[in-house]
MMTF fields as JSON, N, C-alpha, C and O atoms, coordinates in Angstrom:
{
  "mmtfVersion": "1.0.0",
  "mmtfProducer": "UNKNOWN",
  "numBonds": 331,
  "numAtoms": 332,
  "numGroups": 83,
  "numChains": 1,
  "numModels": 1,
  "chainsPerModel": [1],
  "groupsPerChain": [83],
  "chainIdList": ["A"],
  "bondAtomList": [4, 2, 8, 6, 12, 10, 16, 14, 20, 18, 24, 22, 28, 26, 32, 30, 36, 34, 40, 38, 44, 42, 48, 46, 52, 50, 56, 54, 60, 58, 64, 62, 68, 66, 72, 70, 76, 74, 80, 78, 84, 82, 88, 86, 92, 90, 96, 94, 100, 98, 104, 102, 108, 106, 112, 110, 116, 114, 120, 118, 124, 122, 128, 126, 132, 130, 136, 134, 140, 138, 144, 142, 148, 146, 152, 150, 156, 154, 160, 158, 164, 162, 168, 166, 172, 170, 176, 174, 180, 178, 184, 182, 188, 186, 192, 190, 196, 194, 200, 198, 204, 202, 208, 206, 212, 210, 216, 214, 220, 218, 224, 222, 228, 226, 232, 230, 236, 234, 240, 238, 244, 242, 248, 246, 252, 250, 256, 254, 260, 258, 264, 262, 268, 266, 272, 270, 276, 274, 280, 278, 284, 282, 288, 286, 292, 290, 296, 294, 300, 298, 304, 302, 308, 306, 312, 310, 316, 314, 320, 318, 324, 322, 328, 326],
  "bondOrderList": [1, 1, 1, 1, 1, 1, 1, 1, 1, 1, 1, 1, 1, 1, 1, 1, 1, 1, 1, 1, 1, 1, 1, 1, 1, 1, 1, 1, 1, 1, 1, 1, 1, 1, 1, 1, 1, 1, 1, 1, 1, 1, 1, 1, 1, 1, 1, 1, 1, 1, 1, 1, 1, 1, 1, 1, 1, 1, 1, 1, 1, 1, 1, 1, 1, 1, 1, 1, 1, 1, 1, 1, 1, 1, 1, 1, 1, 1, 1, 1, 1, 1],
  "groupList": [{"groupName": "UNK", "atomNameList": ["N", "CA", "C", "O"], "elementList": ["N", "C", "C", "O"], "formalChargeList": [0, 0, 0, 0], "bondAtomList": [1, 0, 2, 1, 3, 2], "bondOrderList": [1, 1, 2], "singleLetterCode": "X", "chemCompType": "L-PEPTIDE LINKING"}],
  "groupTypeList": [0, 0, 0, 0, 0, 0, 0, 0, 0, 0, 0, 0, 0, 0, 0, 0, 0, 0, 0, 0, 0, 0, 0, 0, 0, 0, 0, 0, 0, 0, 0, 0, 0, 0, 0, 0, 0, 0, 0, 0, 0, 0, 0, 0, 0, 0, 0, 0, 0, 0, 0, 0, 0, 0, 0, 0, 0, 0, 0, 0, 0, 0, 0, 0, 0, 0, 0, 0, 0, 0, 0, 0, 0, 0, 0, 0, 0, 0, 0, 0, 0, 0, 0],
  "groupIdList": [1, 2, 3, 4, 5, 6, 7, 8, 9, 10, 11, 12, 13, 14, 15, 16, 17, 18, 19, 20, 21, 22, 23, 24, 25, 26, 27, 28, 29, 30, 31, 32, 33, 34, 35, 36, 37, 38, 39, 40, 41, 42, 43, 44, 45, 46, 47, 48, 49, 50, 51, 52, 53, 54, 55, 56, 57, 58, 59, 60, 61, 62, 63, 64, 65, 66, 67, 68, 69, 70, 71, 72, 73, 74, 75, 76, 77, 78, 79, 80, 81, 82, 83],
  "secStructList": [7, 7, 7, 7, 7, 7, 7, 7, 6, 6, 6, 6, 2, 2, 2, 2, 2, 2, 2, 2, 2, 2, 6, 1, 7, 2, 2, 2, 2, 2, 2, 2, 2, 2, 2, 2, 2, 2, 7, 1, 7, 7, 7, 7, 7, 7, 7, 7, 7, 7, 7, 7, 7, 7, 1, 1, 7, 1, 1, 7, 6, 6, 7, 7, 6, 6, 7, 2, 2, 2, 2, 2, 2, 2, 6, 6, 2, 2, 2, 2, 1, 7, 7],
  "xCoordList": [59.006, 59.62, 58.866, 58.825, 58.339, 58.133, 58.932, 59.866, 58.704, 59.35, 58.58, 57.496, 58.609, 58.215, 58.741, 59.828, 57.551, 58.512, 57.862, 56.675, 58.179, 57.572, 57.147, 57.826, 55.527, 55.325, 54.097, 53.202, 54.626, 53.439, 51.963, 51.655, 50.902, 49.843, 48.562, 47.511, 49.03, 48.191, 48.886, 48.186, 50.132, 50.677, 50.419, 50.378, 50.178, 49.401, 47.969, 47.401, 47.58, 45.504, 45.738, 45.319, 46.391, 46.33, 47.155, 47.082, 48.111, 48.685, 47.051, 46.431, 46.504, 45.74, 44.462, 43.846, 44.188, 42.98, 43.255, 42.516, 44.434, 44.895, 44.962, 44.227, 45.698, 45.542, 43.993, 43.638, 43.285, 42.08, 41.474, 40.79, 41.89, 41.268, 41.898, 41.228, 42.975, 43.487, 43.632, 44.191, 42.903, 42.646, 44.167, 44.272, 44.915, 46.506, 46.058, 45.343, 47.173, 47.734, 48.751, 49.653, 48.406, 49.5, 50.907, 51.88, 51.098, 52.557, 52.928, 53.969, 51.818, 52.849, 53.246, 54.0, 51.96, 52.231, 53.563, 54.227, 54.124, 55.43, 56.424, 57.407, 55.949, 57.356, 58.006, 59.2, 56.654, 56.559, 57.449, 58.269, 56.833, 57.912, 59.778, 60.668, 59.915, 60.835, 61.67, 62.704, 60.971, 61.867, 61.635, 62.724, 60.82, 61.334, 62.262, 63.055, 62.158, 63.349, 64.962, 65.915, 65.042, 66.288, 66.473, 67.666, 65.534, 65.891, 66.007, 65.491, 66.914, 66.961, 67.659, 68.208, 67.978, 69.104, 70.335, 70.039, 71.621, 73.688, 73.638, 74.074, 72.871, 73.195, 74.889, 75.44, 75.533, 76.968, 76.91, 75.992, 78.043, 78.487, 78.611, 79.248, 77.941, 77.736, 78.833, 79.488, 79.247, 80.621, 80.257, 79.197, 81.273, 80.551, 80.842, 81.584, 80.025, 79.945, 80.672, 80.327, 81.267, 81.43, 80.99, 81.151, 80.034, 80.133, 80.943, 81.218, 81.253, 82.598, 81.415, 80.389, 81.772, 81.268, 82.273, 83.383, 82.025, 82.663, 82.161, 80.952, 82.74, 82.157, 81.264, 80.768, 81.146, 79.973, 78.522, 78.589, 77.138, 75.894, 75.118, 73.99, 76.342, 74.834, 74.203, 73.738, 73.97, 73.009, 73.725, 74.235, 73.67, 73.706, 72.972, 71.806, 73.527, 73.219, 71.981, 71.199, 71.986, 71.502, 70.046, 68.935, 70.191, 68.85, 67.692, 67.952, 66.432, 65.4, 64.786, 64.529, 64.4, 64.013, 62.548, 62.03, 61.928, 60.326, 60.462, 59.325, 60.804, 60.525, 61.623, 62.651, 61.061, 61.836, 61.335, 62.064, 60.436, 59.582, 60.482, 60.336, 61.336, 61.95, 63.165, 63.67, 63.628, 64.973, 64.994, 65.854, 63.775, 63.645, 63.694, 64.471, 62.892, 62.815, 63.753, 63.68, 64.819, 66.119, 67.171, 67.767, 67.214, 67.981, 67.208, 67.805, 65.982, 65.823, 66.333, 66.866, 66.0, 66.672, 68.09, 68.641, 68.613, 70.132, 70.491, 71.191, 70.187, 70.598, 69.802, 70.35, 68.691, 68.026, 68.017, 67.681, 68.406, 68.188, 69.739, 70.94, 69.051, 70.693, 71.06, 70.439, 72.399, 72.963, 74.456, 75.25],
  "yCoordList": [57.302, 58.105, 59.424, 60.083, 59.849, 61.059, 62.325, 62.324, 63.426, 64.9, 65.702, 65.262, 66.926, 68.194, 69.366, 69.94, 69.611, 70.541, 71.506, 71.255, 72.96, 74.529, 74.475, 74.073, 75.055, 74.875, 76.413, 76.747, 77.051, 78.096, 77.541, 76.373, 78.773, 77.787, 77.612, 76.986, 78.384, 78.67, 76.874, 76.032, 76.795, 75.775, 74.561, 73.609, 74.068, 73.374, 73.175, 72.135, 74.319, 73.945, 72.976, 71.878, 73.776, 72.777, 71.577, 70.668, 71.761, 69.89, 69.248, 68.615, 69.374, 68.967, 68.496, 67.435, 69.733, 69.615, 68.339, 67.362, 68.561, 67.595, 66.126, 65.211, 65.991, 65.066, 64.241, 63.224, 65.211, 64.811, 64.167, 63.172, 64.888, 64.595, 63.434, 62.441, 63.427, 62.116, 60.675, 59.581, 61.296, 59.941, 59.395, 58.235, 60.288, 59.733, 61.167, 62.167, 60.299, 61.534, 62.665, 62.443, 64.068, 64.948, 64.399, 64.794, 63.524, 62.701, 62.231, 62.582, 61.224, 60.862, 61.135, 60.558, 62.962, 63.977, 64.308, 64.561, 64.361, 65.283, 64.218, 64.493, 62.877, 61.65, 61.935, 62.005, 62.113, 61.693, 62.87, 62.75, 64.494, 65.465, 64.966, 64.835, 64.743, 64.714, 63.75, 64.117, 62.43, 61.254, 62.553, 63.092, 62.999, 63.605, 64.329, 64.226, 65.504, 66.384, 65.825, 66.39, 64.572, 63.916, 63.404, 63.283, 62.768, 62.263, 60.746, 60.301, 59.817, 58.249, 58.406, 59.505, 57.443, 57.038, 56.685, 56.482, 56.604, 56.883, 55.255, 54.573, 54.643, 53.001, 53.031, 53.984, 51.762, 51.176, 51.253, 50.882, 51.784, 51.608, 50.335, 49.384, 50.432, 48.287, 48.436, 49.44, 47.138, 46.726, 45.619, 45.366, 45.332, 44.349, 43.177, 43.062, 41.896, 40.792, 39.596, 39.701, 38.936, 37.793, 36.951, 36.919, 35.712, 34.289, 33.462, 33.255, 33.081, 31.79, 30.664, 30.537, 30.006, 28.481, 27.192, 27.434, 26.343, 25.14, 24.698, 24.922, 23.917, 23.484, 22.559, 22.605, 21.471, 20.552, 21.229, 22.156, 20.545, 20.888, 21.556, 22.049, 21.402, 22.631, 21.959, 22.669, 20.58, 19.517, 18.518, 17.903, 18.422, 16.833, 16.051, 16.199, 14.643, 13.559, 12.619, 11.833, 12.864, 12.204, 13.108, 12.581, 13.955, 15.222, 15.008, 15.021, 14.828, 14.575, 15.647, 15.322, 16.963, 17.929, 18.416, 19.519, 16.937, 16.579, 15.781, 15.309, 15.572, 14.822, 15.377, 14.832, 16.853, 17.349, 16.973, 16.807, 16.901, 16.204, 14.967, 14.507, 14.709, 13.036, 13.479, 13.085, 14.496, 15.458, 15.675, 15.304, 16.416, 17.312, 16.01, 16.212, 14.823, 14.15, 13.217, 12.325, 13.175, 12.449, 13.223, 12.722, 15.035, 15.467, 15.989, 16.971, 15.87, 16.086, 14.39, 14.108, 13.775, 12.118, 12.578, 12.563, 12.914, 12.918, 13.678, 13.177, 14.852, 15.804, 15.694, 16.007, 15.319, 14.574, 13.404, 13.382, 12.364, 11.205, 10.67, 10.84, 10.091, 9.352, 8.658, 7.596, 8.708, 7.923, 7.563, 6.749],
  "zCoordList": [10.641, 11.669, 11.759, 10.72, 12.703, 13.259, 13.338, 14.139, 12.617, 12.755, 12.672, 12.289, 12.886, 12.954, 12.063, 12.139, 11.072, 10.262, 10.264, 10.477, 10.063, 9.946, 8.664, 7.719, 8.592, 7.323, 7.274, 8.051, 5.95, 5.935, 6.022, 5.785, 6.481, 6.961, 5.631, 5.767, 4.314, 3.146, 2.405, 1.842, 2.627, 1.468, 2.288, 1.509, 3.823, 4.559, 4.035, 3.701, 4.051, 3.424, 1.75, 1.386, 1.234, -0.111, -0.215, -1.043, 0.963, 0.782, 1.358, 0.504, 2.49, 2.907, 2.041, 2.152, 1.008, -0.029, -1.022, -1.137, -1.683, -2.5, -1.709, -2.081, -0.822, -0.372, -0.466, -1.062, 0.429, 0.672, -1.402, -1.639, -2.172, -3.164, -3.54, -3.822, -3.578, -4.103, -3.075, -3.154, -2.241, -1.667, -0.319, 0.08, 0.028, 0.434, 1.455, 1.522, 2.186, 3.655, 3.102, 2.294, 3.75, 3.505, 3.947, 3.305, 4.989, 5.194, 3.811, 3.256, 3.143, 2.036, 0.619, -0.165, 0.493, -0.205, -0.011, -1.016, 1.161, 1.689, 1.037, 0.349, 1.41, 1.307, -0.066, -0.357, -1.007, -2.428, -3.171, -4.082, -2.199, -3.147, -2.769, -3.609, -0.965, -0.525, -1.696, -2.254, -1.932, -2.909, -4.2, -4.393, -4.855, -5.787, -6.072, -7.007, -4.838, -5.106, -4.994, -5.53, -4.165, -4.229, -4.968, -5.247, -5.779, -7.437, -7.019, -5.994, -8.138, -7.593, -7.05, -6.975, -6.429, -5.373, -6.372, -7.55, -6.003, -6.243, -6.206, -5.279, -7.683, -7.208, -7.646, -8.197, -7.258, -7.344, -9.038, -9.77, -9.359, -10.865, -11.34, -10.886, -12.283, -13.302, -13.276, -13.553, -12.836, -13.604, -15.257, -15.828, -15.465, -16.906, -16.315, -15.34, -17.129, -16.21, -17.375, -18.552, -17.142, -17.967, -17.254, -16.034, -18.282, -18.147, -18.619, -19.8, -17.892, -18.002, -18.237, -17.568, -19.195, -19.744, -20.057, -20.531, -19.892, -20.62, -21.57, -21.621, -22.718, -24.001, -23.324, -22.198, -24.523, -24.085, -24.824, -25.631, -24.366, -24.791, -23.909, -23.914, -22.874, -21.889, -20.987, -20.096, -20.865, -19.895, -20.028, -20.964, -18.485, -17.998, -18.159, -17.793, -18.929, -19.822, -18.78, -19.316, -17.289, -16.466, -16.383, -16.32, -16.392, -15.74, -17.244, -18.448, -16.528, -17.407, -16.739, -15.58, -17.051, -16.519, -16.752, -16.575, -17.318, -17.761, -15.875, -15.84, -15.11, -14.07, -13.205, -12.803, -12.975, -11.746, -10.326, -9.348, -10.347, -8.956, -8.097, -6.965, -9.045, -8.703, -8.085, -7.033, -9.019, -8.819, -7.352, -6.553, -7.106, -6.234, -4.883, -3.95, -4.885, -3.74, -3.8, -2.955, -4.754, -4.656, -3.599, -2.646, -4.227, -3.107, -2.26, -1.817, -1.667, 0.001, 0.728, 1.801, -0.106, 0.715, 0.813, 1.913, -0.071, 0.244, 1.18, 2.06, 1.256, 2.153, 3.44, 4.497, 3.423, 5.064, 5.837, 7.021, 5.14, 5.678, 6.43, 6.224, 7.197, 7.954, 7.629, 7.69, 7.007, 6.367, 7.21, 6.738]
}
């Protein structure tokens, strides 16, 4: 987005110099203090998470997961084909 900001014309030459040295535009000199001085961003407070499990071993007795390839073109047949 495009704005216009008042800027003294001495602290202009050295955004400009630096820039130029480091290789980047005085725009994203400006972006970089602007995100600094605001700090991170107000993420959502963690909540804590439980996993819910059922006993058992963890895997289905059917799934050979050395031959997912098969997996994989068992359910595109299922879910594509007309049945």
């Amino acid at each position: 987005m495009r704005t216009t900001i008042t800027i003294d014309d001495h602290l202009l030459e050295e955004l400009k110099k630096r820039a130029a040295r480091a290789g980047t535009t005085v725009s994203r000199l400006i972006e970089d203090a602007v995100r600094s001085t605001l700090g991170p961003s107000q993420a959502a407070p963690k909540r804590d998470f439980r996993l819910v499990t059922f006993g058992g071993t963890g895997r289905f007795t059917d799934v050979d997961l050395d031959k997912t390839s098969r997996l994989l073109e068992h359910d595109d047949i299922s879910r594509f084909s007309d049945h």
